[in-house]
Structures are given as structure tokens and as C-alpha cells.
PyMOL Python script that loads the backbone (N, CA, C, O; Angstrom):
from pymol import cmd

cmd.read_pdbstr("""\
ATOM      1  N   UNK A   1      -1.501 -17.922  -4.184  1.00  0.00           N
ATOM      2  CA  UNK A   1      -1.935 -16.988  -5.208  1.00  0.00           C
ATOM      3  C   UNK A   1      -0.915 -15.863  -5.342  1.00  0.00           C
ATOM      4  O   UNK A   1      -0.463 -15.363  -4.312  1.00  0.00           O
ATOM      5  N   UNK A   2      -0.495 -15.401  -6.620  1.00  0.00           N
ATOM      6  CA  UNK A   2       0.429 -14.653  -6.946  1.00  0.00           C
ATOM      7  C   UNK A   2      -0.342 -12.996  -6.515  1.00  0.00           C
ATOM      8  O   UNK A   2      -1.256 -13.182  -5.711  1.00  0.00           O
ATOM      9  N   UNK A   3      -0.211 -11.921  -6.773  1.00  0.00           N
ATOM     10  CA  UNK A   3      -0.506 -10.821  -6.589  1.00  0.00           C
ATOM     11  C   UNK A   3      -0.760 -10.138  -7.967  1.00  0.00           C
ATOM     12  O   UNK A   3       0.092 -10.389  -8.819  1.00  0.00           O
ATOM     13  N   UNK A   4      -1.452  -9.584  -8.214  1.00  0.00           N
ATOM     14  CA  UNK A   4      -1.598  -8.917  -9.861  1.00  0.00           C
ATOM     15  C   UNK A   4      -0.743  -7.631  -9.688  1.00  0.00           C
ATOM     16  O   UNK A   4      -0.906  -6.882  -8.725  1.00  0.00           O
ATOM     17  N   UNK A   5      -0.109  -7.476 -10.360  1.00  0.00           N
ATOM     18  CA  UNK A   5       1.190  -6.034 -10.986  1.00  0.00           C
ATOM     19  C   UNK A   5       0.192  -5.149 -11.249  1.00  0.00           C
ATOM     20  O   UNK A   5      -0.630  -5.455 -12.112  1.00  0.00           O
ATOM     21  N   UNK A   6       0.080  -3.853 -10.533  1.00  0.00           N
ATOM     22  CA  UNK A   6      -0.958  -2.910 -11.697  1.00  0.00           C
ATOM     23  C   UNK A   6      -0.273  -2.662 -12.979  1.00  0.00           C
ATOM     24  O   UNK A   6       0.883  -3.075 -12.884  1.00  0.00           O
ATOM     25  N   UNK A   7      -0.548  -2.088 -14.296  1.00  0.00           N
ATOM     26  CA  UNK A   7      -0.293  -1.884 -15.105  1.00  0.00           C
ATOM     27  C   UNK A   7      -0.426  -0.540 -15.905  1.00  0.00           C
ATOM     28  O   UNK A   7       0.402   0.098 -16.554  1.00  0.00           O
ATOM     29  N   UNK A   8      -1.995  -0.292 -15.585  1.00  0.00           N
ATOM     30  CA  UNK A   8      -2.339   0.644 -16.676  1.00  0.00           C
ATOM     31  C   UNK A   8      -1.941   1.876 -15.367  1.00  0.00           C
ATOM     32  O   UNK A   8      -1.247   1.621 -14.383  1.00  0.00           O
ATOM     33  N   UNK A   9      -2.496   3.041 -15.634  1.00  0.00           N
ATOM     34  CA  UNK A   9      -2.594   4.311 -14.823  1.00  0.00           C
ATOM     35  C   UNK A   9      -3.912   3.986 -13.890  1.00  0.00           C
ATOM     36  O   UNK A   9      -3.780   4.183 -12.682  1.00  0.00           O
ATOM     37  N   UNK A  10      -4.901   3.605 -14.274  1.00  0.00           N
ATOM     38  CA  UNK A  10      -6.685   3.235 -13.412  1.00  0.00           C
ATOM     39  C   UNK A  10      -5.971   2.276 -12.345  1.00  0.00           C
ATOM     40  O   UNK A  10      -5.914   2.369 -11.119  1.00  0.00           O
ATOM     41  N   UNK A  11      -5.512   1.445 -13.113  1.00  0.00           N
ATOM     42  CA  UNK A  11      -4.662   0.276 -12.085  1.00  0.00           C
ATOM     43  C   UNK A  11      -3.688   0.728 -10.834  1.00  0.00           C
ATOM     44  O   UNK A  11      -3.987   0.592  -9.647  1.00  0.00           O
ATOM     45  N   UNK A  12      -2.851   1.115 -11.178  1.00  0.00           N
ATOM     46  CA  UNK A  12      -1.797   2.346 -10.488  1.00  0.00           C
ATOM     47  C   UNK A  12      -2.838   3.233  -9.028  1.00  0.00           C
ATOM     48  O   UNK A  12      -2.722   3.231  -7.802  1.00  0.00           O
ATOM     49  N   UNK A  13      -3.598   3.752  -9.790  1.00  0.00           N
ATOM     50  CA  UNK A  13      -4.579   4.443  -9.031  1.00  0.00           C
ATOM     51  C   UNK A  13      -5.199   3.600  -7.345  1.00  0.00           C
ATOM     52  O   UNK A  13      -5.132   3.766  -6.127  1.00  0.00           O
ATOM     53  N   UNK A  14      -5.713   2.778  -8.249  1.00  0.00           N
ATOM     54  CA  UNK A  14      -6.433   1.739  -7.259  1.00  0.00           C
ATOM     55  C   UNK A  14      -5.520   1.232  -6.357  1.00  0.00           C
ATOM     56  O   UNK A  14      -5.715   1.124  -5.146  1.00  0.00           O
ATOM     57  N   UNK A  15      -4.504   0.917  -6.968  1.00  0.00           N
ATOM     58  CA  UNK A  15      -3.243   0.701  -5.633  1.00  0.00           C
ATOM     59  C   UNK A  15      -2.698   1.307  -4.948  1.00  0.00           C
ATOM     60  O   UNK A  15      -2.077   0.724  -4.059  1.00  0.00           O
ATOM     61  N   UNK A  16      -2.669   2.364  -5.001  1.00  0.00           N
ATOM     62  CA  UNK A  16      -2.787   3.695  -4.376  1.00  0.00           C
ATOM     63  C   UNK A  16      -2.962   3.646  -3.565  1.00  0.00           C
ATOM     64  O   UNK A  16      -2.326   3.448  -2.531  1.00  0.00           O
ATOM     65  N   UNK A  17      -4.850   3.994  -4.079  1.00  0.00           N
ATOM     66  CA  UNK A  17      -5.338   4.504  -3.179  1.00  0.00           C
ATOM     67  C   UNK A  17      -5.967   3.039  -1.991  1.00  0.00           C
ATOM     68  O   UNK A  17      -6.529   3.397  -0.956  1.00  0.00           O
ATOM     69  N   UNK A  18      -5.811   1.544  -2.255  1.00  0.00           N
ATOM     70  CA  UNK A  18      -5.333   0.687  -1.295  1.00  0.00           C
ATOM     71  C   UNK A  18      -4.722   0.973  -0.480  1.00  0.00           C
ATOM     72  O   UNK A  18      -5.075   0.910   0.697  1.00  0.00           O
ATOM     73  N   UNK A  19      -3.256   1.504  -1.026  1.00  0.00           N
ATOM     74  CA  UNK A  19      -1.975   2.211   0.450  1.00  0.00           C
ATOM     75  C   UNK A  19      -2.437   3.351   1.251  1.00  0.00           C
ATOM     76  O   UNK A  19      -2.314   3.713   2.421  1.00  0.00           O
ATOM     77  N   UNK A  20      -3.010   3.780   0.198  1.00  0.00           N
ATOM     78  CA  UNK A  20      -2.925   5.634   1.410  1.00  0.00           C
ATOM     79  C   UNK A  20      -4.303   5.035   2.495  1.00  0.00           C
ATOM     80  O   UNK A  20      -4.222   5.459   3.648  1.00  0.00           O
ATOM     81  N   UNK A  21      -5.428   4.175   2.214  1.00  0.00           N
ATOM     82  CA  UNK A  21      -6.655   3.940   3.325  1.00  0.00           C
ATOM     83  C   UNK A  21      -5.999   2.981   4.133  1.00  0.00           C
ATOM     84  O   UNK A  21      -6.405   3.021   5.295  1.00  0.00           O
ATOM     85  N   UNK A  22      -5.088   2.096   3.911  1.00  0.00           N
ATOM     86  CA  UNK A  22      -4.596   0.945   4.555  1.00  0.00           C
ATOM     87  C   UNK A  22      -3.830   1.782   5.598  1.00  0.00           C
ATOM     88  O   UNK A  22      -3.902   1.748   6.826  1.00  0.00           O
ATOM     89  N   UNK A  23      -3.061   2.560   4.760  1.00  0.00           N
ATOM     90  CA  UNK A  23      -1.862   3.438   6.251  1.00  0.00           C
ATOM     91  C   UNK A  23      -2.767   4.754   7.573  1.00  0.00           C
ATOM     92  O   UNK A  23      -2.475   5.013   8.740  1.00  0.00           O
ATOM     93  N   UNK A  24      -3.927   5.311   6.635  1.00  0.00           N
ATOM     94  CA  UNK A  24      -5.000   6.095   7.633  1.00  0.00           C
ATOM     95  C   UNK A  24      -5.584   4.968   8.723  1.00  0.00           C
ATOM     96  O   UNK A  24      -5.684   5.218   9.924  1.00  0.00           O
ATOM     97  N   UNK A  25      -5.947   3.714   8.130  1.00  0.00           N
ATOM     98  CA  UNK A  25      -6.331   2.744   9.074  1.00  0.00           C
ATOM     99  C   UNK A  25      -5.851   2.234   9.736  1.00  0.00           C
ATOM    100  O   UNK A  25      -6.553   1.933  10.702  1.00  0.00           O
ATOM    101  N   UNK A  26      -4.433   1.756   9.788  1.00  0.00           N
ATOM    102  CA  UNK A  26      -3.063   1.615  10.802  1.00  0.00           C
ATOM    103  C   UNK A  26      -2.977   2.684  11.952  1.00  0.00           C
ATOM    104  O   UNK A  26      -3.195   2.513  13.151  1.00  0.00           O
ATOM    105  N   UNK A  27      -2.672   3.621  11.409  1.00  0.00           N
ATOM    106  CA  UNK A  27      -2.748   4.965  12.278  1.00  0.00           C
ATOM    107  C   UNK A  27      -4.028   4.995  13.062  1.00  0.00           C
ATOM    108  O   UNK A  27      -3.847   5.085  14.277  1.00  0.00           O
ATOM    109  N   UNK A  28      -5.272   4.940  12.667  1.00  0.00           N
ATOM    110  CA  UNK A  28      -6.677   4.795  13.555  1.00  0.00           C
ATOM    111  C   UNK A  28      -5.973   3.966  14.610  1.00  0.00           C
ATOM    112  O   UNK A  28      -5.356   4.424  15.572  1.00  0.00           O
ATOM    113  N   UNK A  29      -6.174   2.450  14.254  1.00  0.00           N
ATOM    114  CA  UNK A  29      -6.444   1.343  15.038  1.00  0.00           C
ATOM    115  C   UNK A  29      -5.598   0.498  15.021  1.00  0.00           C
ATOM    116  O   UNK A  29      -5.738  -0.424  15.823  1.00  0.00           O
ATOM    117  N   UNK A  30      -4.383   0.489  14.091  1.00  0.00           N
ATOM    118  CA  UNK A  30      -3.247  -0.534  14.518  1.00  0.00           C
ATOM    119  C   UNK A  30      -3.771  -1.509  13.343  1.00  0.00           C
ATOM    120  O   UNK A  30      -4.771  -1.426  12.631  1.00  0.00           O
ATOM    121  N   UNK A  31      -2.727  -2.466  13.398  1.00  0.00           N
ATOM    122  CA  UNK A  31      -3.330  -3.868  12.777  1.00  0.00           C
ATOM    123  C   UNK A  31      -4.491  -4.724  12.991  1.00  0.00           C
ATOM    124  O   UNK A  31      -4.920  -5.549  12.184  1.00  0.00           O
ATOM    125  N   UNK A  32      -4.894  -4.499  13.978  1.00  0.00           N
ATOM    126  CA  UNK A  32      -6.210  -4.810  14.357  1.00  0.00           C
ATOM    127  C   UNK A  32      -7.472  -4.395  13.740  1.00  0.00           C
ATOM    128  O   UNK A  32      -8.405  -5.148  13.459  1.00  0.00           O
ATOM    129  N   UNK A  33      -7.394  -2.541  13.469  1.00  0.00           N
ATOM    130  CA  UNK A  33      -8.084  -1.914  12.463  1.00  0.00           C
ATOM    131  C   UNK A  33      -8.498  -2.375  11.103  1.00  0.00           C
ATOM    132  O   UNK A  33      -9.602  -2.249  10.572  1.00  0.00           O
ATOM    133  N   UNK A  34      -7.207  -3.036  10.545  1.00  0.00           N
ATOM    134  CA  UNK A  34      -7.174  -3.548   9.202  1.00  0.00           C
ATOM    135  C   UNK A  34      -8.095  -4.411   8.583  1.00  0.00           C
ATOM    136  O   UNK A  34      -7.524  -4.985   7.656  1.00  0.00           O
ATOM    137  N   UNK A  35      -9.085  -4.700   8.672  1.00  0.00           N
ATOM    138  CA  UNK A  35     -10.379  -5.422   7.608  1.00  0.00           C
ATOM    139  C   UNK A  35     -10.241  -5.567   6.156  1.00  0.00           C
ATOM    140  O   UNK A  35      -9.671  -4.592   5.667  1.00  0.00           O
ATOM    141  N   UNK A  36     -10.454  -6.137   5.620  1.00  0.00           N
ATOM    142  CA  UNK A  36      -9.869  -6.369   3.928  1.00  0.00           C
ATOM    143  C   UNK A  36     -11.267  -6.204   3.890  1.00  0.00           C
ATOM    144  O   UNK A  36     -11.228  -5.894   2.700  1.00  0.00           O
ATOM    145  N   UNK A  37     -12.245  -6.152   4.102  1.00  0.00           N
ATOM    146  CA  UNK A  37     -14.160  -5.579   3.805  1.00  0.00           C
ATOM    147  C   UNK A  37     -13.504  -4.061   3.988  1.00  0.00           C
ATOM    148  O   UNK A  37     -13.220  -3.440   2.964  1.00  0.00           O
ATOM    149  N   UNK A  38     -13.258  -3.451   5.317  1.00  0.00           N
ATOM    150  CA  UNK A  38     -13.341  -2.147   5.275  1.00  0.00           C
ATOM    151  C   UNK A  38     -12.257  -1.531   4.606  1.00  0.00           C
ATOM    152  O   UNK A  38     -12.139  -0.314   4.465  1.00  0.00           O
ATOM    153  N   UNK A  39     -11.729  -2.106   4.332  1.00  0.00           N
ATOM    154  CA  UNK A  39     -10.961  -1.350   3.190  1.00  0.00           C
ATOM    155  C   UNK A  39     -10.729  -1.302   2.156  1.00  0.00           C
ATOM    156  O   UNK A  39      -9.979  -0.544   1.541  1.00  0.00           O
ATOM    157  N   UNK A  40     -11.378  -2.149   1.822  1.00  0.00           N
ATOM    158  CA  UNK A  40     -12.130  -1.823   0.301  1.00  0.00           C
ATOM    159  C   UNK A  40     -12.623  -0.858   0.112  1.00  0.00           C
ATOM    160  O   UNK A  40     -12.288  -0.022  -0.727  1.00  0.00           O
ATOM    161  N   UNK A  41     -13.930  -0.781   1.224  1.00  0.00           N
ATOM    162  CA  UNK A  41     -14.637   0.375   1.491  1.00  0.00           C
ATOM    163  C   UNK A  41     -14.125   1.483   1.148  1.00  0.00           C
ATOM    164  O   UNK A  41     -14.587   2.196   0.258  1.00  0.00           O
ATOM    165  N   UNK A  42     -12.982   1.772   1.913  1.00  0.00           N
ATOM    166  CA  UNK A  42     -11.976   3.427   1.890  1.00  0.00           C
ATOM    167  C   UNK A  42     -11.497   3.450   0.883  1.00  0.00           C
ATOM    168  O   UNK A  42     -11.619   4.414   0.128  1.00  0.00           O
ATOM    169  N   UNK A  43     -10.829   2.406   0.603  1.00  0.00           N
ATOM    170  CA  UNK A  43     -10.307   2.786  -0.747  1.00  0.00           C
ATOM    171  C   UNK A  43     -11.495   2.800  -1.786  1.00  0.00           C
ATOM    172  O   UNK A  43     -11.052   3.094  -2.897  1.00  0.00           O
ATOM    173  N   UNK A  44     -12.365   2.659  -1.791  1.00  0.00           N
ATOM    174  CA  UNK A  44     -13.514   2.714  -3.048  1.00  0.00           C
ATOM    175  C   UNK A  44     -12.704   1.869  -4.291  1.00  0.00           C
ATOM    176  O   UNK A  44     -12.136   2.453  -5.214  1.00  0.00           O
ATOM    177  N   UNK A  45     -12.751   0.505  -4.155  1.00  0.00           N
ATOM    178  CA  UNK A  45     -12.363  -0.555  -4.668  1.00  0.00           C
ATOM    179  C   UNK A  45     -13.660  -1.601  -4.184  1.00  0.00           C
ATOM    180  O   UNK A  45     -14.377  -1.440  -3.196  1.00  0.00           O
ATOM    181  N   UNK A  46     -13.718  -2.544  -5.037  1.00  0.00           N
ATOM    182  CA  UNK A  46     -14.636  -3.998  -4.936  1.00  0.00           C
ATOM    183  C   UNK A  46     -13.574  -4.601  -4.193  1.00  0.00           C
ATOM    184  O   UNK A  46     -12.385  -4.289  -4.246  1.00  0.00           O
ATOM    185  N   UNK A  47     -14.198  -5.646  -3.375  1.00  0.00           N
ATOM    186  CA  UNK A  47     -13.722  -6.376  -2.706  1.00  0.00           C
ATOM    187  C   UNK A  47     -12.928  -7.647  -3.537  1.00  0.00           C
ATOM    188  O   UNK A  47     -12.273  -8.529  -2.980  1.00  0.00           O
ATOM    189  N   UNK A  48     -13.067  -7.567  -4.443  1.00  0.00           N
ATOM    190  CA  UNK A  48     -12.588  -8.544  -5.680  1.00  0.00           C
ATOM    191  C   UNK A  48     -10.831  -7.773  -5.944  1.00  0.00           C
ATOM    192  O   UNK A  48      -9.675  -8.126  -5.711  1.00  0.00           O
ATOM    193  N   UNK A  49     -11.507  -6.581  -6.547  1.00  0.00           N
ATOM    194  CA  UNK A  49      -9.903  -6.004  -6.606  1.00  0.00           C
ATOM    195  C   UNK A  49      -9.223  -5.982  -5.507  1.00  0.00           C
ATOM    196  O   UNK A  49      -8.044  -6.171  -5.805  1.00  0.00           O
ATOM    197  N   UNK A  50      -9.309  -5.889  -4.733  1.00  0.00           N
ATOM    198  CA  UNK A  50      -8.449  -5.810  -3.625  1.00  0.00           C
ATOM    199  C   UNK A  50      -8.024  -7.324  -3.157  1.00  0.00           C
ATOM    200  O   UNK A  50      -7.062  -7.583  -2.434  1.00  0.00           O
ATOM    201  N   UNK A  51      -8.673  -7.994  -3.556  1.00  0.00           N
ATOM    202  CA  UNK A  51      -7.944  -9.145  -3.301  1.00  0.00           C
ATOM    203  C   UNK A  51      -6.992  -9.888  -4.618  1.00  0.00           C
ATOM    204  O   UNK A  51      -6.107 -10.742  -4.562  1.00  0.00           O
ATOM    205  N   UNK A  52      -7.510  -9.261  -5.619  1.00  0.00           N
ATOM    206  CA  UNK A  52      -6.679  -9.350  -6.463  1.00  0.00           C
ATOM    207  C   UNK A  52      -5.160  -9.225  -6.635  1.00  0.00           C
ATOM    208  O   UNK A  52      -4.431 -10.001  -7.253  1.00  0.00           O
ATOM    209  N   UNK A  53      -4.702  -7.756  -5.768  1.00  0.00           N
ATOM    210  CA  UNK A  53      -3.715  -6.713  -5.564  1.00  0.00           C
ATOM    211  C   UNK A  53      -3.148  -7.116  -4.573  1.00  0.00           C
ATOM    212  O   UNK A  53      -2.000  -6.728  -4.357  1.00  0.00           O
ATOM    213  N   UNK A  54      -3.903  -8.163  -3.535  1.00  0.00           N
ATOM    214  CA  UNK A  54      -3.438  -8.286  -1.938  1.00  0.00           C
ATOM    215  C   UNK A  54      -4.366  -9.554  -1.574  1.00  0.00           C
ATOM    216  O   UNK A  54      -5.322  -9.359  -0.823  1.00  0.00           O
ATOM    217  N   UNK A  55      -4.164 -10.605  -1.985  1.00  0.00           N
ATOM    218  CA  UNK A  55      -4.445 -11.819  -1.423  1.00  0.00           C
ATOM    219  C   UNK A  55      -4.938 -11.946   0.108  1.00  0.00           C
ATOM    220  O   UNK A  55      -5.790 -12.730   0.527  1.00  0.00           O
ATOM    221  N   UNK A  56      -4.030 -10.767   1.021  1.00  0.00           N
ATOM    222  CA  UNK A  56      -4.323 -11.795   2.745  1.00  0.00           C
ATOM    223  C   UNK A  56      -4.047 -10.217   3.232  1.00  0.00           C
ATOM    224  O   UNK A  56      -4.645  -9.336   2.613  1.00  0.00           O
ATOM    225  N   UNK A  57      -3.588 -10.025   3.796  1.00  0.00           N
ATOM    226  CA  UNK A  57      -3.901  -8.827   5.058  1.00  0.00           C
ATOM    227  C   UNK A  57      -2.219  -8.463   5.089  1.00  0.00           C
ATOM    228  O   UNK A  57      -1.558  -7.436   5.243  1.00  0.00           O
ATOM    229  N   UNK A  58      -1.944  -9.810   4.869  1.00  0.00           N
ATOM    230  CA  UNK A  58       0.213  -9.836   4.663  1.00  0.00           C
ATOM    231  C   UNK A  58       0.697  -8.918   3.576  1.00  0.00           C
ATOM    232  O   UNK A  58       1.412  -7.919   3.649  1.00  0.00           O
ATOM    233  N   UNK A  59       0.281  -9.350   2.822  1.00  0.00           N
ATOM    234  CA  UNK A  59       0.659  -8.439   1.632  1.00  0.00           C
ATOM    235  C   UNK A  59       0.477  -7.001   1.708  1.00  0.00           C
ATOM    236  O   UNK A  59       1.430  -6.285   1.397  1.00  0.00           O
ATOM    237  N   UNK A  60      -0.945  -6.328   2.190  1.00  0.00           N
ATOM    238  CA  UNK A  60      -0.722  -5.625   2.346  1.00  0.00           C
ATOM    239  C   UNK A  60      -0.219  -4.791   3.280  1.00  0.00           C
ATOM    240  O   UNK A  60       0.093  -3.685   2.839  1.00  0.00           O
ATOM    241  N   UNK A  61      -0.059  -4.957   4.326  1.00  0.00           N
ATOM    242  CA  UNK A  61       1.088  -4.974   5.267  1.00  0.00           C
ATOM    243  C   UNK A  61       2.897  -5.067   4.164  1.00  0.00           C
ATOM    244  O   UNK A  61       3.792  -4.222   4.181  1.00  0.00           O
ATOM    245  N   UNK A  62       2.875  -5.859   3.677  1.00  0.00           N
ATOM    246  CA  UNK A  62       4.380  -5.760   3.011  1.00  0.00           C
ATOM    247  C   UNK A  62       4.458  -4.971   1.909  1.00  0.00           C
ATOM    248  O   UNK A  62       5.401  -4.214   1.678  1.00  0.00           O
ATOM    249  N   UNK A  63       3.370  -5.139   1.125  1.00  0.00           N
ATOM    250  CA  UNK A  63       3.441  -3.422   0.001  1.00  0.00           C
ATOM    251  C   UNK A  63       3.383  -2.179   0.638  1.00  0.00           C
ATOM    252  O   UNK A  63       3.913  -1.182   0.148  1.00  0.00           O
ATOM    253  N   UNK A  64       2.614  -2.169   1.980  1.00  0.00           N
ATOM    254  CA  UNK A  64       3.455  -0.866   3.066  1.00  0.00           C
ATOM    255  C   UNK A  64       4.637  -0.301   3.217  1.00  0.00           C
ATOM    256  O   UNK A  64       5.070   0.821   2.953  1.00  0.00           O
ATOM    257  N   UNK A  65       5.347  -1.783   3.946  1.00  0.00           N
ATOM    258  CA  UNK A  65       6.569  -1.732   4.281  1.00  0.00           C
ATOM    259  C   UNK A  65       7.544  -1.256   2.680  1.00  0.00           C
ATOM    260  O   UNK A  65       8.362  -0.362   2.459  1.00  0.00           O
ATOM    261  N   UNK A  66       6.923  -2.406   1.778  1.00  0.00           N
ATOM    262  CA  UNK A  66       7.922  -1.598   0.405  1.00  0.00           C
ATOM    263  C   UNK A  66       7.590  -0.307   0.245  1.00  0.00           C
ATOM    264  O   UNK A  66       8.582   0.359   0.542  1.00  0.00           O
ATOM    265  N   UNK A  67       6.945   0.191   0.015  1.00  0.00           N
ATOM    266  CA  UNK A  67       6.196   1.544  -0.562  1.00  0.00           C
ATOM    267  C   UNK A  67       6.984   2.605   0.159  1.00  0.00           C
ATOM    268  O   UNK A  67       7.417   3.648  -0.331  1.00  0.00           O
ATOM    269  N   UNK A  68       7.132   2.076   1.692  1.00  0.00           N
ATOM    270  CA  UNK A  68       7.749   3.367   2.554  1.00  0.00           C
ATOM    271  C   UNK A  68       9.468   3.281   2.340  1.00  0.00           C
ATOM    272  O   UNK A  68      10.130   4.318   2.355  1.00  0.00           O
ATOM    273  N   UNK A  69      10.050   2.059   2.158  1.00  0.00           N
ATOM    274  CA  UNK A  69      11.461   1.927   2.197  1.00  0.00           C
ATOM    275  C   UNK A  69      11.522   2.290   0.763  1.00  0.00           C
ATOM    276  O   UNK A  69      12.701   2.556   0.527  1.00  0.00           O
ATOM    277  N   UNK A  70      10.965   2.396  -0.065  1.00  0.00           N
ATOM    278  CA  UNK A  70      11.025   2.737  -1.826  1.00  0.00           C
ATOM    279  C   UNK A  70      11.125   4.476  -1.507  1.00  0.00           C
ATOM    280  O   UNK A  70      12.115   5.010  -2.009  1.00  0.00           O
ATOM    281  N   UNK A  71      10.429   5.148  -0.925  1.00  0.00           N
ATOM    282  CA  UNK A  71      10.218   6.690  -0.575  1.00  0.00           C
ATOM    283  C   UNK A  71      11.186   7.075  -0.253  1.00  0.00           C
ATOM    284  O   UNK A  71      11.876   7.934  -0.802  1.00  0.00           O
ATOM    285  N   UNK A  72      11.528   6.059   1.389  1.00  0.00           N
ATOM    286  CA  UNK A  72      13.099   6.946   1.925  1.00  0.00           C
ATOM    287  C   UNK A  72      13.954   6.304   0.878  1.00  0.00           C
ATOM    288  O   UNK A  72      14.539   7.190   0.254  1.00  0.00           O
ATOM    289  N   UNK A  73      14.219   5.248   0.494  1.00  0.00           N
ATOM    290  CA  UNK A  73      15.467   5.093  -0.748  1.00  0.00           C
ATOM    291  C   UNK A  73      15.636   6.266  -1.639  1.00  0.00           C
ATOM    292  O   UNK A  73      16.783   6.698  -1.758  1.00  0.00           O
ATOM    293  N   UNK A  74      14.813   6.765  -2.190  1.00  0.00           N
ATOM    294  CA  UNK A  74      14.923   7.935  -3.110  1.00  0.00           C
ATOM    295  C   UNK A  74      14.866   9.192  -2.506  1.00  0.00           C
ATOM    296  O   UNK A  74      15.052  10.159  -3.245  1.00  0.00           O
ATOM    297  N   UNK A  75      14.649   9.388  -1.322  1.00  0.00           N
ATOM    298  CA  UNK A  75      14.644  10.688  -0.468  1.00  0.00           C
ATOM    299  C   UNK A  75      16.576  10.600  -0.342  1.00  0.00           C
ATOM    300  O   UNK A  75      17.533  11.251  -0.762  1.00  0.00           O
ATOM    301  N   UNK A  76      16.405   9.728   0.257  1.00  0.00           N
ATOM    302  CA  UNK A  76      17.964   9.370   0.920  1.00  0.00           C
ATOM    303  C   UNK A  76      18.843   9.490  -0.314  1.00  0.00           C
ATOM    304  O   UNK A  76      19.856  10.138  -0.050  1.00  0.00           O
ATOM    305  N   UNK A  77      18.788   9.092  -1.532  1.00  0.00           N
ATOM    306  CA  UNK A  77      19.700   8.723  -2.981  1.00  0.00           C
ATOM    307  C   UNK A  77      19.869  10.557  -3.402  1.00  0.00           C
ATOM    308  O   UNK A  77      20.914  11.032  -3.847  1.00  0.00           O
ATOM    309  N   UNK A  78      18.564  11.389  -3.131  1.00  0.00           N
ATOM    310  CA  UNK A  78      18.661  12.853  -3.521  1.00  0.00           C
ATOM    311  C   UNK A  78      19.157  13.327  -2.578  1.00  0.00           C
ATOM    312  O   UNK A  78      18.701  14.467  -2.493  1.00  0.00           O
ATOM    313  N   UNK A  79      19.917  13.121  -1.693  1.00  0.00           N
ATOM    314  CA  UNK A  79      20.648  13.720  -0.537  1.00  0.00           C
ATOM    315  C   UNK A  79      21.617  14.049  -1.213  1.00  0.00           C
ATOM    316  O   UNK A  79      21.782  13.647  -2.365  1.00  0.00           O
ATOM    317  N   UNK A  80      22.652  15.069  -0.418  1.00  0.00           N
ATOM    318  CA  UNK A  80      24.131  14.940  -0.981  1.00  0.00           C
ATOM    319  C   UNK A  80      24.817  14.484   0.381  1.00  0.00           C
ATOM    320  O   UNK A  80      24.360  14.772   1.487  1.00  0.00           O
ATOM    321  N   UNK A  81      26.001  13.716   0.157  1.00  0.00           N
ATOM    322  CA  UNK A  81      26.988  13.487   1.370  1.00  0.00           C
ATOM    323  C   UNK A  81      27.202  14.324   2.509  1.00  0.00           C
ATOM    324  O   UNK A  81      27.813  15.392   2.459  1.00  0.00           O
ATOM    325  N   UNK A  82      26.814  13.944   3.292  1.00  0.00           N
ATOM    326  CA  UNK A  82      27.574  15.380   4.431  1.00  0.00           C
ATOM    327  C   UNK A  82      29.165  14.631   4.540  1.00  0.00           C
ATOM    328  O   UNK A  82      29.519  13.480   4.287  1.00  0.00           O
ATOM    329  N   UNK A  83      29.957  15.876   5.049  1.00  0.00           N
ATOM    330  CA  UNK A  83      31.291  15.397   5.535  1.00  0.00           C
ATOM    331  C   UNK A  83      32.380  14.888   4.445  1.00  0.00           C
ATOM    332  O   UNK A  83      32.068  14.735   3.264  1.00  0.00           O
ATOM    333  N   UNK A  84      33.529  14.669   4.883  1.00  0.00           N
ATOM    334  CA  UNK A  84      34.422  14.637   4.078  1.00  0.00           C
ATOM    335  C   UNK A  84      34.322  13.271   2.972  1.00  0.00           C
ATOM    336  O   UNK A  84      35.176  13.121   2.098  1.00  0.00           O
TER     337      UNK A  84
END
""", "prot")
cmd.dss("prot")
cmd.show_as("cartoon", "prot")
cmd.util.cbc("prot")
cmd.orient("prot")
């Protein structure tokens, strides 16, 4: 199963707020913490959307990993050079 792209801004939202309960729940309890029921929950999403957005527990785990290397990429790109 492919992953659905959000699109609109509501959409955007919901994926979101998927990442920000997925990464509070990492931090709790590790990967172990991670429940695709309870986190629906946190994120205040149906259990439908969220599987929509994130098929398996992998994905979201890897829209993590993108989300955070997408942050420092653009933290890092607004840097200026140190040194000669």
C-alpha cells in the first residue's frame, strides 16, 4: 500500500500532528511505546486516517526520520560558512 500525500492545509494538519504524538511517544517509551491504536488517540485522528498516512509502524518511524533530517537540512542551508 502506497501512503496518501497530504494535500489540503486539514490534511497537513493531521500529519502533523501524527509526528509531534508519535515523537512525545518515542521519548515516553521508545519504540515499544508506539501503538498505531494509541496514537491515533494523541493525535486525535481515526484510526482509518492514520493508516491511511502510515500503513505499518515503519513508515512512521521513517516520516520521523525525514521530518527531522528535512529541519536540520534547512537549519544547516541558513548557516553561513565558518572559516576560510
Amino acid at each position: 500500500m502506497i501512503p496518501a500525500v497530504p494535500s489540503t492545509p486539514a490534511q497537513h494538519g493531521r500529519h502533523e500532528r501524527v509526528l509531534q504524538a508519535a515523537t512525545a511517544m518515542l521519548a515516553i517509551g521508545g519504540e515499544d511505546m508506539l501503538q498505531m491504536k494509541d496514537l491515533a488517540q494523541r493525535a486525535e485522528v481515526s484510526l482509518a486516517t492514520l493508516y491511511r498516512y502510515f500503513p505499518a509502524k515503519d513508515h512512521v518511524l521513517l516520516a520521523l526520520a525525514y521530518h527531522r533530517y528535512e529541519n536540520a537540512l534547512r537549519r544547516v542551508a541558513g548557516e553561513a560558512p565558518n572559516g576560510a
